[in-house]
C-alpha positions in Angstrom: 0.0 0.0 0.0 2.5 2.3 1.3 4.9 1.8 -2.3 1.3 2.7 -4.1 0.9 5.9 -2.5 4.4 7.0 -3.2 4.0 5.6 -6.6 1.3 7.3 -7.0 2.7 10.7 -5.7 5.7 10.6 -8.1 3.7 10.0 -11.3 0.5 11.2 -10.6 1.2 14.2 -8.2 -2.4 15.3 -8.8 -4.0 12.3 -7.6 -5.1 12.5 -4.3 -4.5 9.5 -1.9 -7.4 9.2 0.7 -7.3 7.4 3.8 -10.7 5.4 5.2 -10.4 4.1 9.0 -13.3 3.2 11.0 -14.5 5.6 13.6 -14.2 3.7 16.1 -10.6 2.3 15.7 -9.1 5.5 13.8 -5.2 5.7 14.7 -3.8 7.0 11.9 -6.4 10.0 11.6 -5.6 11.0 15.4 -1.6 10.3 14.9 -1.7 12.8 12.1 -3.8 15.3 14.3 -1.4 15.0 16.9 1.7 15.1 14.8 3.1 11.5 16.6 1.8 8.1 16.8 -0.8 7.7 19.6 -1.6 4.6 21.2 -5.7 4.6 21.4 -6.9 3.4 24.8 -10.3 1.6 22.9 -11.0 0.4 19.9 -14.1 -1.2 18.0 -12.7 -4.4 16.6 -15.9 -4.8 14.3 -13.4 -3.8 11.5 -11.6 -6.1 12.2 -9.5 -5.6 9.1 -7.9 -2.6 9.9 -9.2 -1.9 13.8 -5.7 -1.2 15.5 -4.9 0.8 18.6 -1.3 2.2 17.4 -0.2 2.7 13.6 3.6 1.6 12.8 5.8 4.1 12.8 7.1 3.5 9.5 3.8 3.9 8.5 3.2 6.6 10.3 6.2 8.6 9.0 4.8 7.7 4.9 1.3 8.5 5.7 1.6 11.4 7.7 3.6 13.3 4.6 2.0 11.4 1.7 -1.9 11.0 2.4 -3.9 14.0 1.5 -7.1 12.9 3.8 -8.7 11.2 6.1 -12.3 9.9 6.6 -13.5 7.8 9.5 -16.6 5.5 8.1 -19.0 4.2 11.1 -19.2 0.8 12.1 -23.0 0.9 11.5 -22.3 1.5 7.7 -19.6 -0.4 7.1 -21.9 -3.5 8.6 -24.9 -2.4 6.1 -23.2 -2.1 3.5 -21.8 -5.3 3.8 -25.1 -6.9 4.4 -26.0 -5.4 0.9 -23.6 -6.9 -1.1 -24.6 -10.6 0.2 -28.3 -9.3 -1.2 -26.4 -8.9 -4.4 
């Protein structure tokens, strides 16, 4: 992911790279706020996919330079939506 972004940045400087978390387990958005990784003290595991309490710092250190964005996607919507695909 984090070779895409930069790939992405080099040859496509106008595209911008968005970042999704989930609202309840967003530790990338509040590392960027805070300019450092933060460890959050609770997270909702529902997504479970990408629910973690701390971001690498490698990652961190790409992201927090390369990622345009960031929006936090509720639990609740992520769970419908994924009850609407299995209707499709």
């Amino acid at each position: 992911m984090l070779n895409l972004i930069t790939y992405f940045k080099e040859f496509s400087p106008k595209t911008k790279i968005i970042g999704v978390e989930p609202t309840g387990a967003s530790s990338m958005y509040q590392s960027v706020i805070n300019k450092q990784v933060v460890t959050l003290d609770n997270i909702d595991k529902f997504v479970d996919g990408t629910s973690v309490a701390r971001v690498g710092d490698i990652t961190f250190n790409i992201a927090k330079d390369k990622v345009d964005d960031y929006i936090q996607v509720d639990e609740g919507a992520v769970c419908s939506t994924i009850l609407d695909m299995y209707v499709l």
